[in-house]
KOLDO-981633 format. One record per residue (C-alpha): residue in one letter; x, y, z; residue number from 1. Coordinates in nm, 2 decimals, decimal comma. Layout:
% residues N
REC   aa       px       py       pz     i
REC    A        X        Y        Z   NUM
...
This chain:
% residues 545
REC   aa       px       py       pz     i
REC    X     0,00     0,00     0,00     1
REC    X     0,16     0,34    -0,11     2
REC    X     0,19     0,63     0,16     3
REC    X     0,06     0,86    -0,11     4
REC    X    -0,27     0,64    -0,11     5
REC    X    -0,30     0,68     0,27     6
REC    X    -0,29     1,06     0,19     7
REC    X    -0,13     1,16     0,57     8
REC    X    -0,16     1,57     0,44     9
REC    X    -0,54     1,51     0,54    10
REC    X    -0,42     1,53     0,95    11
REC    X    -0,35     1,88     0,84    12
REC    X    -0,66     2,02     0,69    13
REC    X    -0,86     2,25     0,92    14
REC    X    -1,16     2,12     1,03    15
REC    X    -1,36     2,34     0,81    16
REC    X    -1,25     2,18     0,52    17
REC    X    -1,39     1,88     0,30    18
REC    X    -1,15     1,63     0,19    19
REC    X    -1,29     1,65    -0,12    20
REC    X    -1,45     1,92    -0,30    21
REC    X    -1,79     1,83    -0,46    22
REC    X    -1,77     2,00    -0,86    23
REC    X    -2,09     2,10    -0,98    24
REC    X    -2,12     2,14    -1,33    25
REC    X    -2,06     2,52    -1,31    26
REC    X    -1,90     2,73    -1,59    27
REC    X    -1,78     3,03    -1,54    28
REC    X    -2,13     3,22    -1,64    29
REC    X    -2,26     3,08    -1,36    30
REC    X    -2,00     3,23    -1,13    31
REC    X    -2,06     3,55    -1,32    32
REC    X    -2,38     3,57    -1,24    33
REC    X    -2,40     3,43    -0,90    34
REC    X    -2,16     3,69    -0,77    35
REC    X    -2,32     3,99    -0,92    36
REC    X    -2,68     3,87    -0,78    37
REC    X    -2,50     3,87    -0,41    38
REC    X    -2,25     4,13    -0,43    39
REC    X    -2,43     4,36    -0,68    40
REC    X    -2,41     4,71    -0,50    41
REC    X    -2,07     4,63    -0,34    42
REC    X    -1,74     4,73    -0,52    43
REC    X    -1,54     4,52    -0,76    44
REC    X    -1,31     4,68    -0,92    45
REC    X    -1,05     4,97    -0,87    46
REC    X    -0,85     5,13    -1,15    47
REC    X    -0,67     5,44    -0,97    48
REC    X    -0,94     5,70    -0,94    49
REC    X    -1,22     5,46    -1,09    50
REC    X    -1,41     5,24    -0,89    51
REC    X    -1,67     4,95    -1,02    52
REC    X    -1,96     4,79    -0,84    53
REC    X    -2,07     4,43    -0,95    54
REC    X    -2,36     4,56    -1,08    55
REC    X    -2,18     4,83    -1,30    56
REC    X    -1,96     4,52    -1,42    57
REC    X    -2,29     4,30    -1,53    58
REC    X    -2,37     4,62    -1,75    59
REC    X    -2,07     4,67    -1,88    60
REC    X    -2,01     4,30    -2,02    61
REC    X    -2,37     4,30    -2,12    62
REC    X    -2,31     4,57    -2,37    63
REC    X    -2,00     4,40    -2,48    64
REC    X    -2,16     4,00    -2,50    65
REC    X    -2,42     4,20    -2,72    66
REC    X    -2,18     4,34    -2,94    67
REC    X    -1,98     4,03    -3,03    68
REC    X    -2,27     3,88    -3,10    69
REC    X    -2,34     4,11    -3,36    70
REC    X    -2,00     4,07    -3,52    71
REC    X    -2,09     3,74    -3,55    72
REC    X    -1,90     3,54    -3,25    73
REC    X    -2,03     3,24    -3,22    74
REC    X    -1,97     2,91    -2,95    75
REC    X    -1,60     2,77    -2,99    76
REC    X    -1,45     3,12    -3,15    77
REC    X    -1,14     3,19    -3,03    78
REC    X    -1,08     3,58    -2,86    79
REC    X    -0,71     3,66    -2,78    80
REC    X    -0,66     3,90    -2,53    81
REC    X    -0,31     4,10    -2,51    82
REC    X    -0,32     4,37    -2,23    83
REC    X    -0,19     4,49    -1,92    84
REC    X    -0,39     4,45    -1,61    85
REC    X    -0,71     4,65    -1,65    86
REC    X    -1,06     4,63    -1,59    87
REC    X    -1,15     4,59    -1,99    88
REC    X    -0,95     4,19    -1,94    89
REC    X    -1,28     4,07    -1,65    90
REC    X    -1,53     4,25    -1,91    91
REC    X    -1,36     4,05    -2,18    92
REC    X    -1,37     3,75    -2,05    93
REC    X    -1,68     3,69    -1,90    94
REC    X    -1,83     3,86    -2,22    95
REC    X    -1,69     3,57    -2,43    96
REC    X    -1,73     3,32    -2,21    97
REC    X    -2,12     3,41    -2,23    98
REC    X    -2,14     3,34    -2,57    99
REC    X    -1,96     2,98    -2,53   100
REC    X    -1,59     3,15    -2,66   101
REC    X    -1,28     3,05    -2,60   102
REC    X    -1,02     3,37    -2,40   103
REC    X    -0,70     3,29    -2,59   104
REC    X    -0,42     3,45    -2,31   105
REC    X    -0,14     3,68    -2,50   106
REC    X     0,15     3,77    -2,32   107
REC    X     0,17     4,18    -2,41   108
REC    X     0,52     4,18    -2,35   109
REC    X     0,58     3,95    -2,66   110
REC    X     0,73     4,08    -2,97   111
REC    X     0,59     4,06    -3,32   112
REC    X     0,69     3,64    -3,43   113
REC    X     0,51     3,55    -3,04   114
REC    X     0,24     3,72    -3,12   115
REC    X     0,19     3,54    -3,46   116
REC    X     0,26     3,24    -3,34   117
REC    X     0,00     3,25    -3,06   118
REC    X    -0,27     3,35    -3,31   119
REC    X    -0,21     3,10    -3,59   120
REC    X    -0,17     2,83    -3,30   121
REC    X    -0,52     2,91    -3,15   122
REC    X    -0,68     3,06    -3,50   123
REC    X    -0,84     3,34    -3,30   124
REC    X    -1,05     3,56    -3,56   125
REC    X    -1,11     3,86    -3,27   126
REC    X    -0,90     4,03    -3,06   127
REC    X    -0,86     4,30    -2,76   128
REC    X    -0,51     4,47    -2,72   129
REC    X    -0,37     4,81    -2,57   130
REC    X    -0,37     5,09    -2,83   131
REC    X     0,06     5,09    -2,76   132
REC    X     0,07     4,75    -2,90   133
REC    X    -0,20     4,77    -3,19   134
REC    X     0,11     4,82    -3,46   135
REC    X     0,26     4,49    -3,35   136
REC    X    -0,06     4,27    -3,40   137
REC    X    -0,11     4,46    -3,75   138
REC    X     0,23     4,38    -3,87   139
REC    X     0,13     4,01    -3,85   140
REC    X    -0,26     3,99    -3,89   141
REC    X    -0,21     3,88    -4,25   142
REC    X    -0,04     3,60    -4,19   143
REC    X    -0,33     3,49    -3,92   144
REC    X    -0,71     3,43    -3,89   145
REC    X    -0,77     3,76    -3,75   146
REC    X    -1,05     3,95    -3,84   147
REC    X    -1,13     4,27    -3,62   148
REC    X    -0,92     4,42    -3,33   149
REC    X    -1,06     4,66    -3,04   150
REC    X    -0,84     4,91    -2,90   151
REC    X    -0,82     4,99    -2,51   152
REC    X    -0,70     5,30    -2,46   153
REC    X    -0,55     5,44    -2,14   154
REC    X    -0,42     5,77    -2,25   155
REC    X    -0,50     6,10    -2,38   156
REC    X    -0,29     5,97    -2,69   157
REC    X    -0,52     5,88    -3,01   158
REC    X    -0,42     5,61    -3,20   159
REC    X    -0,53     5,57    -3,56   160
REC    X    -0,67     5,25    -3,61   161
REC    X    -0,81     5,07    -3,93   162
REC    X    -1,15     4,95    -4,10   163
REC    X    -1,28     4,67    -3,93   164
REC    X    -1,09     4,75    -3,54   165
REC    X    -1,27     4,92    -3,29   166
REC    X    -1,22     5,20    -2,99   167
REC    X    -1,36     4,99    -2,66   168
REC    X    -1,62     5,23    -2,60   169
REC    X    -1,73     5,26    -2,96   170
REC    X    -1,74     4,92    -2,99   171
REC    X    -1,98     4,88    -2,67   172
REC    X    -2,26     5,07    -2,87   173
REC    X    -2,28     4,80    -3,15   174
REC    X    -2,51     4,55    -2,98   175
REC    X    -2,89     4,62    -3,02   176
REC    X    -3,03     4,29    -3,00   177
REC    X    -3,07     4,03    -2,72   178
REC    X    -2,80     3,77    -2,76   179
REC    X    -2,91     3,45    -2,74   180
REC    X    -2,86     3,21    -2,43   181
REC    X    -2,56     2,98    -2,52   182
REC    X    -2,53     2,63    -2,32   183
REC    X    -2,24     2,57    -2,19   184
REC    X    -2,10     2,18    -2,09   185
REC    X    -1,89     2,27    -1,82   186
REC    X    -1,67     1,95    -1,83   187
REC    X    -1,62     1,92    -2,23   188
REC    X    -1,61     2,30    -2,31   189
REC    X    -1,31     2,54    -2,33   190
REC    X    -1,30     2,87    -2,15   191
REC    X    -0,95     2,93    -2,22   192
REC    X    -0,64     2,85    -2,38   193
REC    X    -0,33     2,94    -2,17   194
REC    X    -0,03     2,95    -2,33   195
REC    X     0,26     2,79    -2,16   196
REC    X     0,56     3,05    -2,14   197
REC    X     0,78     2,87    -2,40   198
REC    X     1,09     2,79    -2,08   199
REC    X     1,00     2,46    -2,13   200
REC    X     1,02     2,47    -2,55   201
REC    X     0,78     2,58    -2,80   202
REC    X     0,48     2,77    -2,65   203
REC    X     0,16     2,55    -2,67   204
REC    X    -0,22     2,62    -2,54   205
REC    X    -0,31     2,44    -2,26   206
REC    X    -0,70     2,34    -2,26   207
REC    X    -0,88     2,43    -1,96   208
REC    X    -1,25     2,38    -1,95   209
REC    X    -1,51     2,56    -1,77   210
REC    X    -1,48     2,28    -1,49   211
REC    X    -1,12     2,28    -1,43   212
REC    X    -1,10     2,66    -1,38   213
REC    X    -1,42     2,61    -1,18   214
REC    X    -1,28     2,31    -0,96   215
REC    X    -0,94     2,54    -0,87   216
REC    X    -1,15     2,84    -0,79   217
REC    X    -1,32     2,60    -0,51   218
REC    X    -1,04     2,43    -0,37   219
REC    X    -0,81     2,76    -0,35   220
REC    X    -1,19     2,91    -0,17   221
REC    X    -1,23     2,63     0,01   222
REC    X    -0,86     2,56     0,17   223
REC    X    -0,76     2,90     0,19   224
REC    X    -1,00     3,19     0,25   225
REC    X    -1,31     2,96     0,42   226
REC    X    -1,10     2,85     0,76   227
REC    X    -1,00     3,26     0,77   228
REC    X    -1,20     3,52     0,86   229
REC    X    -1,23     3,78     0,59   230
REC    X    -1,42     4,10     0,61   231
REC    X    -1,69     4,24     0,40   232
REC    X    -1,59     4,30     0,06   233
REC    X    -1,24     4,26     0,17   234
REC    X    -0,99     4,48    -0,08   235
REC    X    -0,73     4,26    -0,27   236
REC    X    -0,40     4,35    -0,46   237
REC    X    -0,42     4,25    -0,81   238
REC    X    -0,10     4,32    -0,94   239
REC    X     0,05     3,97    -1,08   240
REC    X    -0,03     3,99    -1,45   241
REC    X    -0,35     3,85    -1,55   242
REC    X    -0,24     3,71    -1,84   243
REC    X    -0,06     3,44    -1,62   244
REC    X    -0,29     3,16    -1,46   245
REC    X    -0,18     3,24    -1,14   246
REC    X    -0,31     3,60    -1,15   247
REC    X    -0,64     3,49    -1,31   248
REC    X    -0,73     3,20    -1,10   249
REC    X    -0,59     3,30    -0,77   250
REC    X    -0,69     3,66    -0,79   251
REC    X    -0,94     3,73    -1,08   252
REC    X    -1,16     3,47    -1,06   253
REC    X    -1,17     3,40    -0,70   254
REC    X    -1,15     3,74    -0,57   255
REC    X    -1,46     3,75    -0,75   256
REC    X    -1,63     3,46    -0,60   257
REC    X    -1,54     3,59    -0,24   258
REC    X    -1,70     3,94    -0,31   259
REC    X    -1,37     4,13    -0,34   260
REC    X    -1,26     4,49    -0,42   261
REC    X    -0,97     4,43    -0,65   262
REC    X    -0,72     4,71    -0,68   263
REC    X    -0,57     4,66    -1,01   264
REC    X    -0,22     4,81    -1,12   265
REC    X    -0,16     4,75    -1,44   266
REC    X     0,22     4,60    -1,35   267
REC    X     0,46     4,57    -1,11   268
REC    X     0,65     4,89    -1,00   269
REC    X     0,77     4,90    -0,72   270
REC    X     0,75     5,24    -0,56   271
REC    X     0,36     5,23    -0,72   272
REC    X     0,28     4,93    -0,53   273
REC    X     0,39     5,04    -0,20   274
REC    X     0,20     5,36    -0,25   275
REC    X    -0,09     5,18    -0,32   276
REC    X    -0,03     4,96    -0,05   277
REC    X    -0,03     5,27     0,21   278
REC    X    -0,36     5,42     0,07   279
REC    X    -0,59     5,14     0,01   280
REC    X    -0,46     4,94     0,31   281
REC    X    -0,54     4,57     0,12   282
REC    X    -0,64     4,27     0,32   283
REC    X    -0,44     4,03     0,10   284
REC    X    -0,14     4,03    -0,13   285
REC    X    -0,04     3,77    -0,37   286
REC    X     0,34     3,78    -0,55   287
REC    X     0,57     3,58    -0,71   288
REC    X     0,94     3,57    -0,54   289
REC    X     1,08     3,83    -0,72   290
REC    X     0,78     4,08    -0,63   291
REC    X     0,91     4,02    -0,26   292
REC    X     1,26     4,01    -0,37   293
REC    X     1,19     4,39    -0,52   294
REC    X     0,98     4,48    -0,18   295
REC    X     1,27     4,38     0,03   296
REC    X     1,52     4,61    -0,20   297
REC    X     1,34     4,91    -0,01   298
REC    X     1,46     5,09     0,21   299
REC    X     1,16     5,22     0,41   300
REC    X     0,94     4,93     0,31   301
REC    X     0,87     4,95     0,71   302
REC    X     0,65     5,29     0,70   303
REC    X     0,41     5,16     0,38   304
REC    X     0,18     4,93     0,62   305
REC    X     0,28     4,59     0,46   306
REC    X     0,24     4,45     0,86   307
REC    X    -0,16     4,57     0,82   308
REC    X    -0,18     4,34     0,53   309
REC    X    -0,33     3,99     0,70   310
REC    X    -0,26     3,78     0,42   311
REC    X     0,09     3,71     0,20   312
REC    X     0,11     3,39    -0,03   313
REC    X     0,34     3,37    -0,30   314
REC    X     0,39     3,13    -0,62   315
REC    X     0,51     3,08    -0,97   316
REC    X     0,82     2,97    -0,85   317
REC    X     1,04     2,89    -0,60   318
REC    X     1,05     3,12    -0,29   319
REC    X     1,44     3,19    -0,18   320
REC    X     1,42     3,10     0,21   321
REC    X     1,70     3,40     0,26   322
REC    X     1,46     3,64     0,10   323
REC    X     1,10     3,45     0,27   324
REC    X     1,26     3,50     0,61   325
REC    X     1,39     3,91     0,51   326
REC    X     1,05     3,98     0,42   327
REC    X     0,82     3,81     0,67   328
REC    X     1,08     4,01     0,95   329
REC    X     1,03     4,32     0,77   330
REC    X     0,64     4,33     0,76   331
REC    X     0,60     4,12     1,08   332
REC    X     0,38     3,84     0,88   333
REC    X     0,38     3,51     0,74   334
REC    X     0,41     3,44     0,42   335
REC    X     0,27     3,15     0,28   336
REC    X     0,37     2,91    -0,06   337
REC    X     0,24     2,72    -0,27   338
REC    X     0,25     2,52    -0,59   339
REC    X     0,05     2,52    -0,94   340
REC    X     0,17     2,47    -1,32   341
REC    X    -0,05     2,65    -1,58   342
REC    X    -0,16     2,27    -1,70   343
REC    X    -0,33     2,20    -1,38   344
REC    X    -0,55     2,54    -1,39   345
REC    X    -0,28     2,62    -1,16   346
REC    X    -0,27     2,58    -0,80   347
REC    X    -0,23     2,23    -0,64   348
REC    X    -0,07     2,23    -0,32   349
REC    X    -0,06     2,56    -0,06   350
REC    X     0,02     2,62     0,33   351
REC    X    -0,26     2,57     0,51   352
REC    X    -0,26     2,91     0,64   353
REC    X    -0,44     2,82     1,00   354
REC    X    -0,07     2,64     1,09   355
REC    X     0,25     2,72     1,12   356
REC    X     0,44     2,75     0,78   357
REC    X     0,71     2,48     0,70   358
REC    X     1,02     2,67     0,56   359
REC    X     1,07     2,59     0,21   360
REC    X     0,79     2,36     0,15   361
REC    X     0,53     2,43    -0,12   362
REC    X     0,21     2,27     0,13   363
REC    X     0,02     2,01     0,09   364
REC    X    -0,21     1,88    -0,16   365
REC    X    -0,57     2,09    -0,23   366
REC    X    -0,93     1,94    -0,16   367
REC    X    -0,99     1,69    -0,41   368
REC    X    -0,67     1,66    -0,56   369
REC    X    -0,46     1,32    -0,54   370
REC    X    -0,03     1,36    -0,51   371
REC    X     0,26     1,10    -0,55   372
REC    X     0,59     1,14    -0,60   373
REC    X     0,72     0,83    -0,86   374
REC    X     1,07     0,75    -1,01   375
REC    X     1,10     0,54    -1,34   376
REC    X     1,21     0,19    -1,33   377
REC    X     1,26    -0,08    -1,59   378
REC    X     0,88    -0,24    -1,44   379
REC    X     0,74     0,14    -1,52   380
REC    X     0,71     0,42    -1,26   381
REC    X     0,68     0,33    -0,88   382
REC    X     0,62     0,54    -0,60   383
REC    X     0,93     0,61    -0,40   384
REC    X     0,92     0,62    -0,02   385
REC    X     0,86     0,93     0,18   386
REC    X     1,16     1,17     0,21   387
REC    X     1,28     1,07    -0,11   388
REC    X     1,34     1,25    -0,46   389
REC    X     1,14     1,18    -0,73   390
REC    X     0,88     1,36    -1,02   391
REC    X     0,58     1,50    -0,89   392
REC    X     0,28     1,36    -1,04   393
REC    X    -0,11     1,53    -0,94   394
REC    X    -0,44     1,38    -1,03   395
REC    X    -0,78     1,61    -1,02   396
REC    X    -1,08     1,77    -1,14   397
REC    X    -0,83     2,12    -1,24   398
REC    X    -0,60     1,92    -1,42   399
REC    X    -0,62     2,04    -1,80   400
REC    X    -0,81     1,89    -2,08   401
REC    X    -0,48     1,85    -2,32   402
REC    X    -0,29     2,06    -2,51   403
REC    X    -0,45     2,25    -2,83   404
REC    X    -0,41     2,05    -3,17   405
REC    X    -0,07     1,82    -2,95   406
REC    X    -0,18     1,51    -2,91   407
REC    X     0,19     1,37    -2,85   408
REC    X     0,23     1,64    -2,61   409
REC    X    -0,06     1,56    -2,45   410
REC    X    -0,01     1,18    -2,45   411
REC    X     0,35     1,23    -2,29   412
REC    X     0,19     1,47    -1,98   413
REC    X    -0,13     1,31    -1,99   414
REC    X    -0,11     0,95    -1,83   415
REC    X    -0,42     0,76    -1,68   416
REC    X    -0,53     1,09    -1,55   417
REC    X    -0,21     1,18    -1,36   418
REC    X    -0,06     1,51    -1,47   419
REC    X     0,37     1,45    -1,50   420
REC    X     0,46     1,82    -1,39   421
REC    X     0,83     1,79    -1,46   422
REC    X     0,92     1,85    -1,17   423
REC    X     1,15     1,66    -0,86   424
REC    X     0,99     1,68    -0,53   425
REC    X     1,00     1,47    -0,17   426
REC    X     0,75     1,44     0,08   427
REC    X     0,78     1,40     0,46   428
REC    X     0,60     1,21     0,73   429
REC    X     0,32     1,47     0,76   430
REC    X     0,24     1,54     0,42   431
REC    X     0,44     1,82     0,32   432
REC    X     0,57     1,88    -0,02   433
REC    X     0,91     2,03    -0,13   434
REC    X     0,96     2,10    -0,54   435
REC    X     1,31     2,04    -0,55   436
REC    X     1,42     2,13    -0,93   437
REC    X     1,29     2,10    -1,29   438
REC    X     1,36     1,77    -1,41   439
REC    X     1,54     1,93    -1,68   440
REC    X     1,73     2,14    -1,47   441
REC    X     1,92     1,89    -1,26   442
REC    X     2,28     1,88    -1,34   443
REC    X     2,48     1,55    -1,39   444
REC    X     2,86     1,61    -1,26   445
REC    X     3,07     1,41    -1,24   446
REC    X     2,81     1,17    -1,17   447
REC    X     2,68     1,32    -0,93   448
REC    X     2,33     1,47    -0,94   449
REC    X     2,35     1,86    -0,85   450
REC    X     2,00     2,02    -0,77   451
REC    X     2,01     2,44    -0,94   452
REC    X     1,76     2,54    -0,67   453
REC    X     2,00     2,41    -0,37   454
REC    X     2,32     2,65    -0,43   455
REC    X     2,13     2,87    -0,51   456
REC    X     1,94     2,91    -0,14   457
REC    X     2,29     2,88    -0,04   458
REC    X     2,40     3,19    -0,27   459
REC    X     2,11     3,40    -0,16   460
REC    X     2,25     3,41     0,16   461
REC    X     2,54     3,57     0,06   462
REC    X     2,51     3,95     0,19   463
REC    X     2,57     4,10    -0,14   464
REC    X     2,35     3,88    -0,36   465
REC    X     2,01     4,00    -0,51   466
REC    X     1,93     3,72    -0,77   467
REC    X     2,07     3,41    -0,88   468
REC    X     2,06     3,18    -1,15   469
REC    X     2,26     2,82    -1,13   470
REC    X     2,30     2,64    -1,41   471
REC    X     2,50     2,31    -1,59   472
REC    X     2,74     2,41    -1,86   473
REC    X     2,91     2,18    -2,06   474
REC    X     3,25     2,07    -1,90   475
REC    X     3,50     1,83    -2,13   476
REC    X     3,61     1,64    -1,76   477
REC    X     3,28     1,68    -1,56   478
REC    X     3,03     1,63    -1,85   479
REC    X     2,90     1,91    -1,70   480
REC    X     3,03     2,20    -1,42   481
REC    X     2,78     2,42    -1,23   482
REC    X     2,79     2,79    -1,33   483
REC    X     2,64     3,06    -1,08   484
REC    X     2,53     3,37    -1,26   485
REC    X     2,40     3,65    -1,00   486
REC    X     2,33     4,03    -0,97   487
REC    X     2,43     4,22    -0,66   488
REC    X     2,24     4,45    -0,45   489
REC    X     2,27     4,83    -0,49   490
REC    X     2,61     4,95    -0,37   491
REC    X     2,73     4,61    -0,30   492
REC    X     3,06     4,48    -0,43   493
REC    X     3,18     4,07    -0,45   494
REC    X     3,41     3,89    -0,68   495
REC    X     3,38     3,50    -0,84   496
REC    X     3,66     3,41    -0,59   497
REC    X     3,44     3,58    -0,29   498
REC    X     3,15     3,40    -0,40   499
REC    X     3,31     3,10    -0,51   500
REC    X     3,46     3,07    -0,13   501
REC    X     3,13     3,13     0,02   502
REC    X     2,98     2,85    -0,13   503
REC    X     3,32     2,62    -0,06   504
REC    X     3,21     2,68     0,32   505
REC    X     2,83     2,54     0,30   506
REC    X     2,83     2,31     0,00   507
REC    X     3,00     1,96    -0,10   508
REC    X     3,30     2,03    -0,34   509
REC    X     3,14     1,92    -0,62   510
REC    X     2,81     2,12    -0,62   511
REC    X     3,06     2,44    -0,58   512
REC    X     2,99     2,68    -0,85   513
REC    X     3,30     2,64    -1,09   514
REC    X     3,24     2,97    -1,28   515
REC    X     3,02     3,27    -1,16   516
REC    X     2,90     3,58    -1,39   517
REC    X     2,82     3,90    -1,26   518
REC    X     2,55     4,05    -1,46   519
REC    X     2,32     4,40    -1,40   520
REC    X     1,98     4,17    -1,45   521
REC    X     1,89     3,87    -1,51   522
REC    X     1,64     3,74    -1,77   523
REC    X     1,26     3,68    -1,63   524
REC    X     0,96     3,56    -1,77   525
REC    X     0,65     3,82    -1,79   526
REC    X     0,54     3,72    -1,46   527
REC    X     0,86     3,75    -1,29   528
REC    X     0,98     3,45    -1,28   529
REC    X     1,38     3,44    -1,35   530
REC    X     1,43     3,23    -1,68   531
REC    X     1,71     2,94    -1,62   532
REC    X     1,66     2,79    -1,95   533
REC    X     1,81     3,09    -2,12   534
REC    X     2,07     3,14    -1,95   535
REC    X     2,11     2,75    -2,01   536
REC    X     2,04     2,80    -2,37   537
REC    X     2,30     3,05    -2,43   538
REC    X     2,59     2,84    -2,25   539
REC    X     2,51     2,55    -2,45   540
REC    X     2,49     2,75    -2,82   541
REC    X     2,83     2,87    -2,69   542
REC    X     3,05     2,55    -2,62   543
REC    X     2,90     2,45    -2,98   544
REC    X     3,04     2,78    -3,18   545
């Protein structure tokens, strides 16, 4: 009998919460329209010195469920959405999901061959997009499906825009007639194709249906916000990019089942977030580690009112203990982790948060949701024994329907229901979960397996380090050698040999960085997250030229 099987996490759950979370065949209309009904007259939006009620929402994506329909949007359509956070990406989305439409997720930050690639992939024929990158998606909308664009624009700036593209608030005005009730089959049908970030190779649209988004929206409610008390229309930061699963599920989507007054910034800055953070005085802030690692760069982060904030979690990716201890002494609070992958709609394990926090781990496993940790053999895959290393393997209702039009891909993650995340993890006696590294990422020297995210919580302890990268390079004796590249805090100084000396102290000889780059910044994803494969990438084109 596996431990995994005996599921010992379940100890841990507060007594508030159902080991398993009964899925009703809801899409996300029905959430729509369930919230407003409850919360209509309460606020649900704020956009600097707007403000939105649920009711004012309803309207809003009524106008604009009307006026797709009269373009001619139709059940399965695809509509790509490419903007910064704002309150136009809830009216989109809920305005296609209405009419049985797919939201196609566009990372704004991506340059003209992305952008093409996303929209031939998915064959979207509509799209929404900031007026500032309205030039880009023209210089490839030939070479796509793509048959009318609306413009959001935040500015005083008018941008000319062609036959057939819209201005948001024109575009509103276009729906005169009713549109007609669409069925929706919560478990079969797509709401949204979100495409992975390409670190892993080519960027592909993961399938999620109205049931897994659904599914993840409950558990994340049920394990994290219904065994804490939360006040009345409680006011949430919504500053991780929506166009990221994370941000949607964890913070668009359920701050909207749970009544919330989101306070959207478009993007991470950092002196505008702690501003923000001073006036509105939020209940709740969600980040990924280099959000915090930015927050902890300030000097007076003390005197913006982060300790008044009752609730930190983070995600994405891994958390640097040196930097979850810096900022949880900082703001007096507790910051909690967890654990999702876009495929799995995302989140599936999280700190309870009614117990105290295990350093480093990413929780335990959500409502519903079944965990093991397996290693390959030459009988198949077996489940390895608690404490020990393996690839992390989740099986639930969230877990994605496939991959758009890859049915290898799909095959290869998809196995009897289990979801292969890619990832090495362990668990201990209680339940807890630790990711350990990307499958891909472990290093092979010398033999001996060397795990990136290891040296580097060693490196980040180093006074002078701000963010660090560790990855194999090719190495003629070694196979491979482990490269460190960091950035250093402002004003600090530190040398490869001072670094490489540090690590000589705290780590076995052959997980010591052989080579370490300093660099100004380090490459991250859109949602923060710091990019290993490219740094990988560019060492192994390298040693090949």
């Amino acid at each position: 009998m596996s431990i995994y099987n005996d599921k010992p996490w379940l100890s841990l759950y507060h007594e508030s919460v159902e080991e398993r979370i009964e899925v009703k065949d809801l899409s996300l209309n029905d959430l729509f329209t369930q919230t407003v009904e409850k919360y209509k007259n309460k606020t649900a939006l704020t956009f600097y010195d707007r403000t939105f009620t649920y009711e004012q929402v309803d309207g809003i994506t009524k106008q604009y469920t009307a006026s797709l329909h009269s373009l001619g949007f139709t059940k399965g359509d695809r509509f790509a959405v490419m903007l910064p956070n704002t309150p136009h990406y809830l009216f989109t989305l809920f305005s296609v999901s209405k009419l049985g439409g797919i939201g196609v997720q566009v990372n704004p930050m991506y340059i003209e061959r992305e952008i093409e690639h996303v929209l031939k992939d998915s064959g979207a024929e509509y799209m929404i997009v900031l007026d500032q990158l309205y030039p880009r998606v023209k210089q490839v909308q030939k070479k796509t499906n793509l048959k009318h664009v609306i413009v959001v624009s935040l500015g005083s700036e008018v941008t000319e825009i062609e036959e057939n593209d819209f201005f948001f608030n024109d575009f509103l005005s276009l729906g005169t007639e009713q549109p007609p009730h669409v069925e929706i089959d919560p478990v079969e049908d797509i709401a949204m194709l979100q495409y992975t970030g390409g670190t892993t190779g080519v960027s592909k649209g993961v399938m999620l249906t109205h049931r897994n988004l659904m599914t993840n929206i409950e558990q994340i409610y049920e394990f994290m916000f219904k065994p804490i008390e939360y006040p009345d229309n409680p006011k949430i930061m919504s500053v991780l990019p929506m166009f990221h699963i994370y941000g949607l599920t964890c913070n668009v989507f359920l701050g909207f089942k749970c009544g919330c007054n989101q306070i959207i910034l478009p993007r991470f800055e950092l002196q505008e977030v702690v501003e923000t953070v001073k006036r509105e005085k939020p209940f709740q802030f969600s980040g990924v580690p280099t959000m915090y690692v930015a927050l902890n760069s300030h000097p007076k982060l003390e005197e913006y009112g982060f300790d008044q904030i009752s609730y930190f979690n983070s995600g994405g990716s891994a958390m640097p203990i040196e930097q979850l201890q810096t900022f949880e002494k900082r703001t007096n609070s507790n910051l909690c982790e967890g654990y999702g992958l876009s495929e799995a709609s995302p989140t599936t394990h999280f700190n309870p948060p009614t117990r105290d926090r295990k350093v480093g781990s990413v929780g335990i496993p959500l409502p519903g949701l079944e965990s093991k940790i397996i290693k390959e053999t030459d009988r198949g895959p077996i489940d390895v024994p608690v404490g020990e290393v393996g690839e992390l393997l989740v099986r639930g209702p969230q877990v994605m329907k496939g991959y758009w039009q890859r049915e290898e891909e799909t095959n290869a993650a998809l196995k009897e229901g289990w979801l292969y995340t890619g990832d090495l993890a362990r668990m201990d006696e209680e339940g807890y979960f630790y990711i350990v590294d990307r499958k891909k990422d472990m290093i092979i020297a010398s033999g001996f397996n060397v795990y990136p995210r290891e040296i580097e919580e060693i490196l980040y302890q180093h006074p002078a380090i701000q963010e660090v990268i560790v990855v194999g390079v090719p190495d003629e004796y070694r196979g491979e050698t482990v490269k460190a590249f960091i950035n250093l805090k402002s004003g600090e100084k530190a040398t490869e040999e001072d670094v490489i000396a540090f690590a000589r102290k705290l780590l076995a000889p052959y997980k010591v960085p052989s080579i370490v780059e300093v660099r100004d910044e380090l490459p991250k994803s859109a949602v923060g997250k710091l990019l290993r494969r490219k740094l990988r990438d560019e060492e192994i084109n390298k040693a090949r030229s």
